[in-house]
VOMARDO-383158 format. One record per residue (C-alpha): z, x, y. Coordinates in Angstrom, 3 decimals, always signed. Layout:
<recs>
{z: Z x: X y: Y} $
...
</recs>
This chain:
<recs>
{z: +0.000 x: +0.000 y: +0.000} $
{z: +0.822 x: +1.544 y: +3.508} $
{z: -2.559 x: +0.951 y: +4.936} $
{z: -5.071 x: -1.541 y: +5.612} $
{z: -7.079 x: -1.998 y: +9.203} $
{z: -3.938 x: -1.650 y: +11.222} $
{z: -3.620 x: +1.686 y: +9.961} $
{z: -7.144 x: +3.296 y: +10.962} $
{z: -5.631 x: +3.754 y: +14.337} $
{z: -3.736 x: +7.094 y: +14.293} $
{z: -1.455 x: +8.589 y: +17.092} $
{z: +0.102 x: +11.941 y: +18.031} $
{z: +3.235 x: +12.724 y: +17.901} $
{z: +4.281 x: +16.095 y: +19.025} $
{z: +0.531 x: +17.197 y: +19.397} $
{z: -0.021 x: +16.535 y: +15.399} $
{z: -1.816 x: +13.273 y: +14.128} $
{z: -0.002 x: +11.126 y: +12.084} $
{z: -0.891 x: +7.950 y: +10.479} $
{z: +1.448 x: +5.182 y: +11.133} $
{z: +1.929 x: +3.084 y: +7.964} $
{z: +1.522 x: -0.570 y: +8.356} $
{z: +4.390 x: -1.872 y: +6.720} $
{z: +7.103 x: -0.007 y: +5.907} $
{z: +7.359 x: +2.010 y: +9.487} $
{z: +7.258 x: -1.404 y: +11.640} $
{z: +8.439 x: -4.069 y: +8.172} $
{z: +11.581 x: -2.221 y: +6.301} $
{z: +13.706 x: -4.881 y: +5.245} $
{z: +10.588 x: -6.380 y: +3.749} $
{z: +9.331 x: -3.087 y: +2.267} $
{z: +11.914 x: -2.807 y: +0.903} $
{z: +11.779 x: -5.763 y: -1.140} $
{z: +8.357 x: -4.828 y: -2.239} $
{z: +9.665 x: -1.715 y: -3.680} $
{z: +11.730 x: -3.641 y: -5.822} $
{z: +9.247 x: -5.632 y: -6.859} $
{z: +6.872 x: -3.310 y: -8.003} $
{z: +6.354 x: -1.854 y: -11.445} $
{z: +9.603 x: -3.808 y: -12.923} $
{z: +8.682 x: -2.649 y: -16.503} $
{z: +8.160 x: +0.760 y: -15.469} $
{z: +4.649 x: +0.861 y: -16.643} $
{z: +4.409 x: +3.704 y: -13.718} $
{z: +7.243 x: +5.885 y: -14.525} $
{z: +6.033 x: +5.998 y: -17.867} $
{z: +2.665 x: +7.281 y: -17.143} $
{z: +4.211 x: +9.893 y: -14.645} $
{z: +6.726 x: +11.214 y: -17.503} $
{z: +4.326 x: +11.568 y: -20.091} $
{z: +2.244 x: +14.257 y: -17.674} $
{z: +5.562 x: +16.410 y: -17.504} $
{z: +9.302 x: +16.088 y: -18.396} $
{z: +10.838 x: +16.546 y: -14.308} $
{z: +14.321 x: +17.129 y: -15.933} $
{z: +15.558 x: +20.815 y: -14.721} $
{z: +12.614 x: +21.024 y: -12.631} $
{z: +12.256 x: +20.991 y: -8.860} $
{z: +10.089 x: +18.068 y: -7.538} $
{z: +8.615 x: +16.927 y: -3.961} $
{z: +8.297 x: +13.492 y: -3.189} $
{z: +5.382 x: +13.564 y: +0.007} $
{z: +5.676 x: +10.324 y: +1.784} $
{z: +9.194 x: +9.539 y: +0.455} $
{z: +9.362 x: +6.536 y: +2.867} $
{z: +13.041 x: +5.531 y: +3.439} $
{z: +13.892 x: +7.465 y: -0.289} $
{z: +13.410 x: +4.575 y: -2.511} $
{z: +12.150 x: +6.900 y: -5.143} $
{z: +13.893 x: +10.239 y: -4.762} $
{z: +17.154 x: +9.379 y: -6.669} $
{z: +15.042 x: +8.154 y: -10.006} $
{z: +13.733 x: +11.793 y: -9.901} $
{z: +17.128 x: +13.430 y: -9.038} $
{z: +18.842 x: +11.774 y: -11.956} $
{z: +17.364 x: +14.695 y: -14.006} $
{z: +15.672 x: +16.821 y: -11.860} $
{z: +17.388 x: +20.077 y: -10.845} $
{z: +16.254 x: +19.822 y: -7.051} $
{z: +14.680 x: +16.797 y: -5.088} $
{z: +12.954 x: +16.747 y: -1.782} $
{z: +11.620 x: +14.234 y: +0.357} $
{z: +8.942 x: +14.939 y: +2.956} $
{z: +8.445 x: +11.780 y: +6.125} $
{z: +6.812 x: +12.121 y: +9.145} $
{z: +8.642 x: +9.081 y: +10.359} $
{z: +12.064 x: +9.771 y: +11.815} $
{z: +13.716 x: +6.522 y: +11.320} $
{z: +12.796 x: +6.389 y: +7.723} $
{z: +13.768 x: +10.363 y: +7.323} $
{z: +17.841 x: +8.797 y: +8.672} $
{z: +17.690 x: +6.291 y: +6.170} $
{z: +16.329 x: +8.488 y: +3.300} $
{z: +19.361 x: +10.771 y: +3.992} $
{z: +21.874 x: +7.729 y: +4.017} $
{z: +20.073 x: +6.438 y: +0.892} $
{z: +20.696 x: +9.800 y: -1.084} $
{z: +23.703 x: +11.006 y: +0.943} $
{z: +26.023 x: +11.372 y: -2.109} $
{z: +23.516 x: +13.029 y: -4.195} $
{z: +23.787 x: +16.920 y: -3.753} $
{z: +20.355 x: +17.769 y: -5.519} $
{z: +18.393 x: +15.789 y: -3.378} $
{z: +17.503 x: +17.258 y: +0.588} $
{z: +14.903 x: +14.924 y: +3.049} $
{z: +12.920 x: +16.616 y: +5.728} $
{z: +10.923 x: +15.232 y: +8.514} $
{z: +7.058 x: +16.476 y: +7.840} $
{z: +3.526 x: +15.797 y: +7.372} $
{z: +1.596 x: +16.187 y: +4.073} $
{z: -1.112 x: +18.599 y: +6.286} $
{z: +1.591 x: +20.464 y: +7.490} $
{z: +4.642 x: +20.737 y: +5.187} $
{z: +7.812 x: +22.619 y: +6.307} $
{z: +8.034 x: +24.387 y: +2.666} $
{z: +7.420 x: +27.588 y: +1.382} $
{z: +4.824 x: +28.585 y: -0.750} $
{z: +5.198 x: +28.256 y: -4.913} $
{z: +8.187 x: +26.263 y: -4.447} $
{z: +8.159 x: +22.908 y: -6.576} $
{z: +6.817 x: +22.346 y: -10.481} $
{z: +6.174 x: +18.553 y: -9.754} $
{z: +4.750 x: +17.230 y: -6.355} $
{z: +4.493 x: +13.710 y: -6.538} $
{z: +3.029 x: +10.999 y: -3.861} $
{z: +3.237 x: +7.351 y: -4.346} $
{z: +0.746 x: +4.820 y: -1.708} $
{z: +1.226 x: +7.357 y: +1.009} $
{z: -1.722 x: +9.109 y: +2.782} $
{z: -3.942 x: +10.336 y: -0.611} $
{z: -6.182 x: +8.023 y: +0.124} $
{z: -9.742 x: +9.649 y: -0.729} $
{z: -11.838 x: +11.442 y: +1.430} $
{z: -10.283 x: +13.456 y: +4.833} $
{z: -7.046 x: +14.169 y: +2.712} $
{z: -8.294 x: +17.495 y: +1.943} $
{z: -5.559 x: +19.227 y: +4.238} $
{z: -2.895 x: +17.458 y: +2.807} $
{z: -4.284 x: +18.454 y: -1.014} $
{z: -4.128 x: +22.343 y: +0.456} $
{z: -0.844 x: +22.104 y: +0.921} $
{z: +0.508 x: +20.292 y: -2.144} $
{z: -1.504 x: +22.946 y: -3.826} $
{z: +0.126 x: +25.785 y: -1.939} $
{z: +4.071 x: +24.365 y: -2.264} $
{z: +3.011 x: +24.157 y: -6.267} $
{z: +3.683 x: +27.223 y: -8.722} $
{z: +1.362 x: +27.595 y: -11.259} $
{z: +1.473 x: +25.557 y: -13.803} $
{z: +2.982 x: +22.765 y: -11.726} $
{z: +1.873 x: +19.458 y: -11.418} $
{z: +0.698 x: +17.278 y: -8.545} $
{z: +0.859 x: +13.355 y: -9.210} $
{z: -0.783 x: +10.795 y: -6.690} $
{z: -0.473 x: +7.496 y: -7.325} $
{z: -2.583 x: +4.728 y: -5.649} $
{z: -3.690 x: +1.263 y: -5.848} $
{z: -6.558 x: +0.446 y: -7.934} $
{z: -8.843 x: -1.616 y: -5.462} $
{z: -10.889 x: -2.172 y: -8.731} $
{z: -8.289 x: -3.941 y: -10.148} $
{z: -7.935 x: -7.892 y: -9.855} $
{z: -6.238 x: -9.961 y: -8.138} $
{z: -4.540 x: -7.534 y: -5.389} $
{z: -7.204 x: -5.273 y: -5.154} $
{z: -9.959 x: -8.031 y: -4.471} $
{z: -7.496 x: -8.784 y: -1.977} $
{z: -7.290 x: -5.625 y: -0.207} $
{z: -11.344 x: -4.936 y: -0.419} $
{z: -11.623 x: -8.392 y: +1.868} $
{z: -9.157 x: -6.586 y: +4.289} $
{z: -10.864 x: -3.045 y: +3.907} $
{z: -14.972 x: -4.375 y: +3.723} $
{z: -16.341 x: -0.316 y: +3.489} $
{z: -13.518 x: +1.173 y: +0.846} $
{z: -15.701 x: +2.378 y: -2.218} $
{z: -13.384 x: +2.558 y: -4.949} $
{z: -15.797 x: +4.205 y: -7.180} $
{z: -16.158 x: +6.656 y: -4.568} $
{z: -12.649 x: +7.781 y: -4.224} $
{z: -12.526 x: +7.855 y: -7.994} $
{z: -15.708 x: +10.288 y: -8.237} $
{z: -13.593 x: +12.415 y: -4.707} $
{z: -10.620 x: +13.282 y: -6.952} $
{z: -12.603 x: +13.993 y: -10.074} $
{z: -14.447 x: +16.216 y: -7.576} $
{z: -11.296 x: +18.214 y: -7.281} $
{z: -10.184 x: +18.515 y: -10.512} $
{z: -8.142 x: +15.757 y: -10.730} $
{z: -8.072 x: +13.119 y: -13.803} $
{z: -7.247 x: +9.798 y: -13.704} $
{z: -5.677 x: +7.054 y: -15.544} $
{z: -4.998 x: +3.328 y: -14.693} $
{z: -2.269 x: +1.807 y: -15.140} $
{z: -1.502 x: -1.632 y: -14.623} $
{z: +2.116 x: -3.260 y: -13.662} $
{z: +3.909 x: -6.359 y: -13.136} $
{z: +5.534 x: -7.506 y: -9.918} $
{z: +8.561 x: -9.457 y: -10.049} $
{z: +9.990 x: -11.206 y: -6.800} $
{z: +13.101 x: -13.411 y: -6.902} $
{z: +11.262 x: -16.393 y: -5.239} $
{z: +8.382 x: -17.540 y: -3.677} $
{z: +9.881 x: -16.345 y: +0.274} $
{z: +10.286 x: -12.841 y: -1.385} $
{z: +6.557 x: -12.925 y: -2.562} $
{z: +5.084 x: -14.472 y: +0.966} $
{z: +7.853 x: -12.021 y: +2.762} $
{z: +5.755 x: -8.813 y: +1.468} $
{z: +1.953 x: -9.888 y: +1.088} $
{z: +2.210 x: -10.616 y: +5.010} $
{z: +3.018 x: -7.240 y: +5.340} $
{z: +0.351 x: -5.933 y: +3.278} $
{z: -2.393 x: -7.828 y: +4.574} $
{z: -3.810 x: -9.385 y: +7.844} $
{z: -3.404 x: -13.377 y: +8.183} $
{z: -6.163 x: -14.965 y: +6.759} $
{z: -6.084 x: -12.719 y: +3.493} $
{z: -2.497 x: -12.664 y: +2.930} $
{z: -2.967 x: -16.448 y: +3.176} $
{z: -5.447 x: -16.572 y: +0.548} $
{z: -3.315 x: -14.659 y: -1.754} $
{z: +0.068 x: -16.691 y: -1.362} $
{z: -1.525 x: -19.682 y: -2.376} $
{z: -3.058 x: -17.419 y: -4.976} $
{z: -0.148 x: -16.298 y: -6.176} $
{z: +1.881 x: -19.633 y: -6.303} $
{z: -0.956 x: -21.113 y: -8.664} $
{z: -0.670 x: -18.386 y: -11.227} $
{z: +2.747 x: -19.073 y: -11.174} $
{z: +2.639 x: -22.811 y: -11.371} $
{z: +4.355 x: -23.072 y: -8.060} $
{z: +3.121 x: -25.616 y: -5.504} $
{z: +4.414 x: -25.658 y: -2.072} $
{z: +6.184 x: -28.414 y: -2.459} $
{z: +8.078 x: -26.871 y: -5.845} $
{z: +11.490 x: -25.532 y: -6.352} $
{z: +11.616 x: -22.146 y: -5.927} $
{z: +11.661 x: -19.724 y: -8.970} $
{z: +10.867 x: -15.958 y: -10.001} $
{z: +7.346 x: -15.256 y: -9.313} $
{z: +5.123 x: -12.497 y: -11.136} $
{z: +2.000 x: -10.555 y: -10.075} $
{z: +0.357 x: -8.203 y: -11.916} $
{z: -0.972 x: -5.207 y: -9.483} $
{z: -3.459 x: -2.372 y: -10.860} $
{z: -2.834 x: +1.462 y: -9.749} $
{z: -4.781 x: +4.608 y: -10.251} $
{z: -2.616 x: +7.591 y: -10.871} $
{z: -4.458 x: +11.021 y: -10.114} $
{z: -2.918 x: +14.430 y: -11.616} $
{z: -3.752 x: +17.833 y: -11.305} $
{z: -2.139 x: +21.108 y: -12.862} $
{z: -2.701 x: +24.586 y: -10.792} $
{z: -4.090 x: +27.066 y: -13.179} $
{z: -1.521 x: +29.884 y: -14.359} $
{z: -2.948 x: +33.567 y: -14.691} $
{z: -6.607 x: +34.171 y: -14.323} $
{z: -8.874 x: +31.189 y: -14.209} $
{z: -12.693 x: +31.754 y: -13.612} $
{z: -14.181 x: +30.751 y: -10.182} $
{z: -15.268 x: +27.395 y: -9.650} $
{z: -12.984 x: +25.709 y: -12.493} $
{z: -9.765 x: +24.505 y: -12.812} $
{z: -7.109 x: +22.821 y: -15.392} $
{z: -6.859 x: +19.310 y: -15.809} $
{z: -3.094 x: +17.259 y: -16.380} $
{z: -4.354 x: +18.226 y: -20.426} $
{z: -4.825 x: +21.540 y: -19.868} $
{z: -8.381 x: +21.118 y: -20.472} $
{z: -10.626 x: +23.378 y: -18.090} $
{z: -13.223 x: +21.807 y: -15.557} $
{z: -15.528 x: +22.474 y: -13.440} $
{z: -14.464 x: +21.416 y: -10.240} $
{z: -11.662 x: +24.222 y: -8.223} $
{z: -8.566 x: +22.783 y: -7.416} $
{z: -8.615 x: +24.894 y: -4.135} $
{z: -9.794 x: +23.237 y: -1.000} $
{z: -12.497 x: +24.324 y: +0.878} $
</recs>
């Protein structure tokens, strides 16, 4: 999530660009019910820890958000960081994870990160700024904070994938989702899809976050969407509501040792033919 038209408008902040996200930055409280929505069977997590065990290992969260996902990797990992451009949701990240002592949140930019080099085995970023083409800076530096061998994991929304992600193509007419599928093969990257289940407590939960996600006359279409798949009419008591959501989730390992030029390792440790190094 985190972007649709409202989102192509960037600003500067301290002479650097950042992107605002549409939701979460200017919609918390509701964001934050979305986040506990999503993926209630874990369908995500799963995918994530069969790429690599994060227990003893040191992982970077890029786009952390207010922290929603940093303690889930700090309850085994040995070190957690979170990066956020945004500095109210870098204070509530820290107040989120304030009693856990492996877990640090800095105020940053994925094109710019305030890290040093060969510093993390996992880098992870979930619906924040790895959107395709012109995130080629921010893929420099996940590469750079990464030792070798180490793992970067973006995961996105499938805009292939029905019913959300015919929602979002209304909202975003030009996105080529085949496109940004053949970018990230492009740089080594493989991908799997992975579909989830939403799970809101009612119907006000559900309405609460797709107005956040989408502009007015889509997020209308897909509330009344929504409440027929669930047998819900308006005029209905209110009950749980589900939604299943689809989500690509791109990995990439950085080659160890000697690796001949113009190929890389895939998340198998198969070689290909496309460098994981940036132009």
């Amino acid at each position: 999530m985190r972007w649709f038209p409202r989102a192509l408008a960037s600003f500067r902040r301290g002479g650097e660009e950042v992107l605002p996200s549409p939701n979460i930055w200017y919609y918390q409280k509701a964001y934050e019910v979305e986040n506990r929505a999503q993926d209630v069977d874990d369908e995500i997590w799963r995918a994530l820890a069969g790429y690599r065990d994060w227990s003893g290992a040191d992982v970077l969260d890029i786009g952390c958000g207010d922290g929603f996902h940093l303690p889930r990797f700090a309850e085994t990992a040995r070190s957690v960081v979170g990066i956020e451009p945004h500095e109210p949701l870098v204070r509530d990240a820290r107040k989120r994870v304030g009693r856990l002592e492996n877990v640090e949140v800095r105020q940053g930019r994925a094109q710019r990160l305030p890290l040093p080099d060969a510093a993390f085995d996992v880098v992870h970023a979930r619906t924040a700024y790895f959107f395709g083409p012109g995130c080629e800076p921010g893929l420099r530096e996940a590469e750079r904070v990464l030792r070798p061998g180490g793992l970067m994991m973006i995961v996105d929304l499938d805009v292939a994938s029905e019913p959300y992600g015919r929602w979002m193509r209304l909202d975003l007419p030009h996105y080529d989702p085949p496109g940004v599928e053949k970018f990230f093969a492009r740089q080594g990257f493989g991908c799997r899809k992975v579909m989830t289940r939403w799970l809101f407590e009612d119907a006000a939960a559900m309405e609460a976050v797709l107005k956040i996600e989408f502009s007015a006359p889509v997020a209308a279409k897909a509330i009344a969407e929504v409440r027929r798949l669930n047998e819900v009419s308006s005029g209905s008591g209110e009950k749980r509501m589900t939604l299943p959501v689809g989500y690509r989730v791109h990995t990439r390992v950085k080659p160890t040792g000697l690796v001949v030029p113009g190929h890389s390792v895939s998340s198998s440790g198969v070689e290909s033919s496309a460098s994981p190094r940036m132009p």
